[in-house]
C-alpha positions as CSV (number, residue, x, y, z in Angstrom):
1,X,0.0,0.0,0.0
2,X,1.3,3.4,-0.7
3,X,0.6,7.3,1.0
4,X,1.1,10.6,-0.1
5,X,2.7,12.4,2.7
6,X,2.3,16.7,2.1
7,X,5.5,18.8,3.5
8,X,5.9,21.1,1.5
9,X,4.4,24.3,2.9
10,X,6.8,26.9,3.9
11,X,5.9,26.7,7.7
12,X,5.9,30.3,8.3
13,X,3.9,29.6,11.6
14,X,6.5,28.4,13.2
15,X,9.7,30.8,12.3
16,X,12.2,31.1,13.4
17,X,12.1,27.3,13.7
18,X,11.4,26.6,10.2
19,X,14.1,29.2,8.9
20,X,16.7,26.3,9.0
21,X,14.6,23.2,9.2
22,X,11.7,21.5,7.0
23,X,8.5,21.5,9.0
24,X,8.5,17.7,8.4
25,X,11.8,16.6,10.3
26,X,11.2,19.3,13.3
27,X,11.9,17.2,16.4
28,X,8.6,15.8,18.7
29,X,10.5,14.7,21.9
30,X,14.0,14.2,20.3
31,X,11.9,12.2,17.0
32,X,11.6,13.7,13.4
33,X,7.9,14.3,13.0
34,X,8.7,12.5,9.5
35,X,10.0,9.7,11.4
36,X,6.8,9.5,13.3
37,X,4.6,9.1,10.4
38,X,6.9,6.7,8.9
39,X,6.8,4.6,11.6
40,X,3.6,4.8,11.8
41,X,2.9,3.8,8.3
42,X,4.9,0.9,8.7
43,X,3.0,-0.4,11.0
44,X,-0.3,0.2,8.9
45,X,1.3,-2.0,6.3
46,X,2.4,1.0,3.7
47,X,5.5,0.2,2.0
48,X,5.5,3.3,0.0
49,X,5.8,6.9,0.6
50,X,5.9,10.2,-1.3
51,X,6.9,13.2,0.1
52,X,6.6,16.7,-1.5
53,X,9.0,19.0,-0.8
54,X,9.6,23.0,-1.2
55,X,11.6,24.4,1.4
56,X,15.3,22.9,2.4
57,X,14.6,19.8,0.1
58,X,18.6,18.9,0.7
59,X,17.9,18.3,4.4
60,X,14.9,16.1,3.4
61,X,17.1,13.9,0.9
62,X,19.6,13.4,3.8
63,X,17.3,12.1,6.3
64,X,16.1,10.1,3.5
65,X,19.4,8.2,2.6
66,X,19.6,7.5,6.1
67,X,16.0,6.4,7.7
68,X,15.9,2.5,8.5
69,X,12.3,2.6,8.9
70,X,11.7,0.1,6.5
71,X,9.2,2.3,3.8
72,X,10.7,3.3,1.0
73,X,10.4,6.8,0.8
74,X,10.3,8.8,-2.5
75,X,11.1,12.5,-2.7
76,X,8.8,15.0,-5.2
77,X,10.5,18.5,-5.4
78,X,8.3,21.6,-6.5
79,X,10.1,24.6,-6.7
80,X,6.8,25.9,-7.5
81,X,3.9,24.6,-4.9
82,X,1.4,22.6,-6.5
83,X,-1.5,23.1,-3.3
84,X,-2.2,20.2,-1.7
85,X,-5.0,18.3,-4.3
86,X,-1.6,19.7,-7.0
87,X,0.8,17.4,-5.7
88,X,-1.7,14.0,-5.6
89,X,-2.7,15.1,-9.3
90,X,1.2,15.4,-10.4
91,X,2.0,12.4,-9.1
92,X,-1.1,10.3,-10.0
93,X,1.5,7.4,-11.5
94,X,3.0,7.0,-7.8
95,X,-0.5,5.0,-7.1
96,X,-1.3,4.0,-10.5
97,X,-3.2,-0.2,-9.4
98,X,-3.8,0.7,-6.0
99,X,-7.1,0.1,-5.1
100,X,-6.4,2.6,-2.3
101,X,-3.9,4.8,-0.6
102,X,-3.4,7.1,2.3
103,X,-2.9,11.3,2.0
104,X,-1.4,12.4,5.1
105,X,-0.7,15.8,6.3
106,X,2.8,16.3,7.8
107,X,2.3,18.5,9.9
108,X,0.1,16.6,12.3
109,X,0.9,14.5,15.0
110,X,-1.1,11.4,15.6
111,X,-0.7,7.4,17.1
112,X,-4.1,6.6,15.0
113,X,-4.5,3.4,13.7
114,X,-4.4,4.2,10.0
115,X,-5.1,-0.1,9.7
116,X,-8.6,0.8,11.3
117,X,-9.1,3.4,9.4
118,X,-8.4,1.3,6.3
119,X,-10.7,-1.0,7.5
120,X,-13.3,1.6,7.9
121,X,-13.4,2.9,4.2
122,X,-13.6,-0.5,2.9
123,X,-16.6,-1.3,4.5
124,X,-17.9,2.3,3.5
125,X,-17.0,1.8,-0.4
126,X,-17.2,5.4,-1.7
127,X,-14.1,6.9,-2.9
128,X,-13.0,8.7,0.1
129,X,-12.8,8.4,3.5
130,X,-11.8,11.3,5.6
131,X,-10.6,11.4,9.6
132,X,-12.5,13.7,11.5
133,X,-11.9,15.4,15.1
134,X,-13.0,18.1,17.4
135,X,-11.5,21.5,17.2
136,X,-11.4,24.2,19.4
137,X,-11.5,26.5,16.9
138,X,-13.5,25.9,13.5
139,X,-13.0,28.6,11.6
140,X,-9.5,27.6,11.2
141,X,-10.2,24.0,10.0
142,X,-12.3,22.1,7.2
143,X,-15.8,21.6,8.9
144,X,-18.0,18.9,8.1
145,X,-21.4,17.5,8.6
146,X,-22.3,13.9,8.5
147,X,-25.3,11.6,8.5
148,X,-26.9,9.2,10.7
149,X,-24.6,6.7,9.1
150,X,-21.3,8.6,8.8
151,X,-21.3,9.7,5.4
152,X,-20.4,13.3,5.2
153,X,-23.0,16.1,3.9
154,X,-21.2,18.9,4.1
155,X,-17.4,20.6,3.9
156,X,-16.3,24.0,4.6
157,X,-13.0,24.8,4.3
158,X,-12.6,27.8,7.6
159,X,-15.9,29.2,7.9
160,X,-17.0,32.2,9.2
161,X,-20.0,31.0,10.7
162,X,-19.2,27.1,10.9
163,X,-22.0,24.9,12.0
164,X,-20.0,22.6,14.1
165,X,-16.7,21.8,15.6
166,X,-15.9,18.6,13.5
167,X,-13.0,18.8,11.5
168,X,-11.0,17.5,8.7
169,X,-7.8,16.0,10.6
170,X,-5.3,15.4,7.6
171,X,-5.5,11.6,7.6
172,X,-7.9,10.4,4.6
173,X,-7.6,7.4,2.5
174,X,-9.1,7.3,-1.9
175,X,-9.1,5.3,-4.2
176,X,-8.6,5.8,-8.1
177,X,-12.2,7.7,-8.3
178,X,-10.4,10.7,-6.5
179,X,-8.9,11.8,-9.8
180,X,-12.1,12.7,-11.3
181,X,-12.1,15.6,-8.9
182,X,-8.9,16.9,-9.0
183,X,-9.2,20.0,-10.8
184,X,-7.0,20.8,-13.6
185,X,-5.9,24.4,-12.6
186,X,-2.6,24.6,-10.5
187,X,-1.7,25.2,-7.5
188,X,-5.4,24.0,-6.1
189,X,-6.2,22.6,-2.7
190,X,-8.1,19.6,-1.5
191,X,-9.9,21.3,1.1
192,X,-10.9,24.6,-0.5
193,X,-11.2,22.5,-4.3
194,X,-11.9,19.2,-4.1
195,X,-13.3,18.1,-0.7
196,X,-16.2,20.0,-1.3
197,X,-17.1,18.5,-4.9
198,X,-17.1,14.9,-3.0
199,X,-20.7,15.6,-0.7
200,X,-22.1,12.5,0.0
201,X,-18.5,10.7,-1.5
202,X,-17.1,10.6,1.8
203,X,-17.1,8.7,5.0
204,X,-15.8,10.3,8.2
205,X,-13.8,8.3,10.4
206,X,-14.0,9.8,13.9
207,X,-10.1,9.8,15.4
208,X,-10.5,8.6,18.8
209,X,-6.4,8.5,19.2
210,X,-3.9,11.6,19.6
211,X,-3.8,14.5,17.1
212,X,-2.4,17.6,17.4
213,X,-1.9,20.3,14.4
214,X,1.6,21.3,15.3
215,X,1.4,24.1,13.0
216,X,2.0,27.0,15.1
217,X,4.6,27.9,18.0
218,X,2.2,27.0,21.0
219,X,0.6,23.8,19.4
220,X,4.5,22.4,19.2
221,X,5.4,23.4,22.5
222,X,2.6,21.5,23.8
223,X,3.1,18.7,21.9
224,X,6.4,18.2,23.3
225,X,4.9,17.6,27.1
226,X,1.6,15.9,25.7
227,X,2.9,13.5,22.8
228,X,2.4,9.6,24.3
229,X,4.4,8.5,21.3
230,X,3.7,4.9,19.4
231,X,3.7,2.3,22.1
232,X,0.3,1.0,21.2
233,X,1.4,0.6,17.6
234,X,5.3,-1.3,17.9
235,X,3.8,-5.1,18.9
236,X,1.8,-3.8,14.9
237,X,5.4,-3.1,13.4
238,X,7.5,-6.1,15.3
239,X,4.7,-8.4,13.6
240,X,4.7,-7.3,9.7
């Protein structure tokens, strides 16, 4: 199984952090947050990775020469960002077969169980399945509505007068029926482009596990006290 892992935004949030290092490989208790997800991954089964890059792509190659997580991690430069639904069309041959595959946002932390989630959407059969959580603040996030039987009725990409505090939590697994979505203009953005199109194409998965957006200051600092790390999920990778 293969995921599409997005790092490529600048990270101005967090400056001065980000003025020397990738969002991706900023440290969550000593650990590369792009180590996290890989490890994570691993343990969901994925073998493959992609990995968009903008900002200090040679740091990102280094770490990838040297990971031993045991996911083969490939490396998509854009000088240029592509948006976020930009970089899944451009690089629609890295999941050419798959019957599904994972879009993860690097810049959240999370333990969930992506193989439960997995198992989730396949029972659901449409051709998304996005993980929802509860935010604080919605008008920051991608807000969404479900039915009685978890199939989403709404998305709002931050609004102004959001009608709940369930959010899109950058974990969400498609299959090849995505593509018909994806719009053809560039750069262009799942949430604000695509996500939208997909009413009533979309299961939500309600995370029940850690996640934390560590894209500002405050959200990091915090998730260096609060992060329980991925005990639950090593007895997962010691067994593949």
């Amino acid at each position: 199984m293969k995921a599409f892992l997005l790092a490529a935004g600048n990270g101005t949030r967090l400056r001065p952090l980000t003025d020397s290092v990738p969002k991706c490989l900023l440290p969550i208790q000593g650990v590369p947050l792009l180590e996290i997800w890989l490890k994570n991954c691993k343990s969901a089964g994925i073998t493959d990775v992609l990995v968009n890059t903008h900002a200090h792509v040679g740091a990102i190659r280094e770490f990838a020469a040297k990971q031993r997580t045991g996911v083969s991690l490939y490396i998509a430069e854009e000088p240029e960002l592509l948006g976020s639904a930009g970089t899944v069309a451009g690089n629609r041959d890295f999941v050419a077969g798959e019957k599904a595959f994972f879009i993860l946002y690097a810049d959240v932390l999370t333990n969930i169980e992506l193989r439960r989630m997995l198992e989730f959407h396949q029972q659901k059969s449409l051709p998304a399945t996005l993980g929802i959580y509860q935010v604080p603040d919605p008008t920051r996030c991608g807000i969404v509505t479900t039915n009685e039987n978890s199939i989403i009725q709404e998305f709002v990409e931050k609004p102004s007068q959001p009608v709940g505090n369930w959010a899109f939590a950058g974990v969400m697994i498609a299959g090849p029926k995505l593509f018909d979505f994806l719009p053809a203009q560039l750069p262009a953005d799942l949430g604000f482009d695509v996500l939208p199109r997909m009413i009533g194409k979309m299961s939500a998965y309600r995370v029940s596990e850690y996640l934390l957006d560590i894209g500002t200051l405050s959200n990091y600092q915090h998730a260096q006290q609060s992060w329980p790390g991925l005990a639950q999920l090593q007895s997962a990778v010691q067994g593949l």
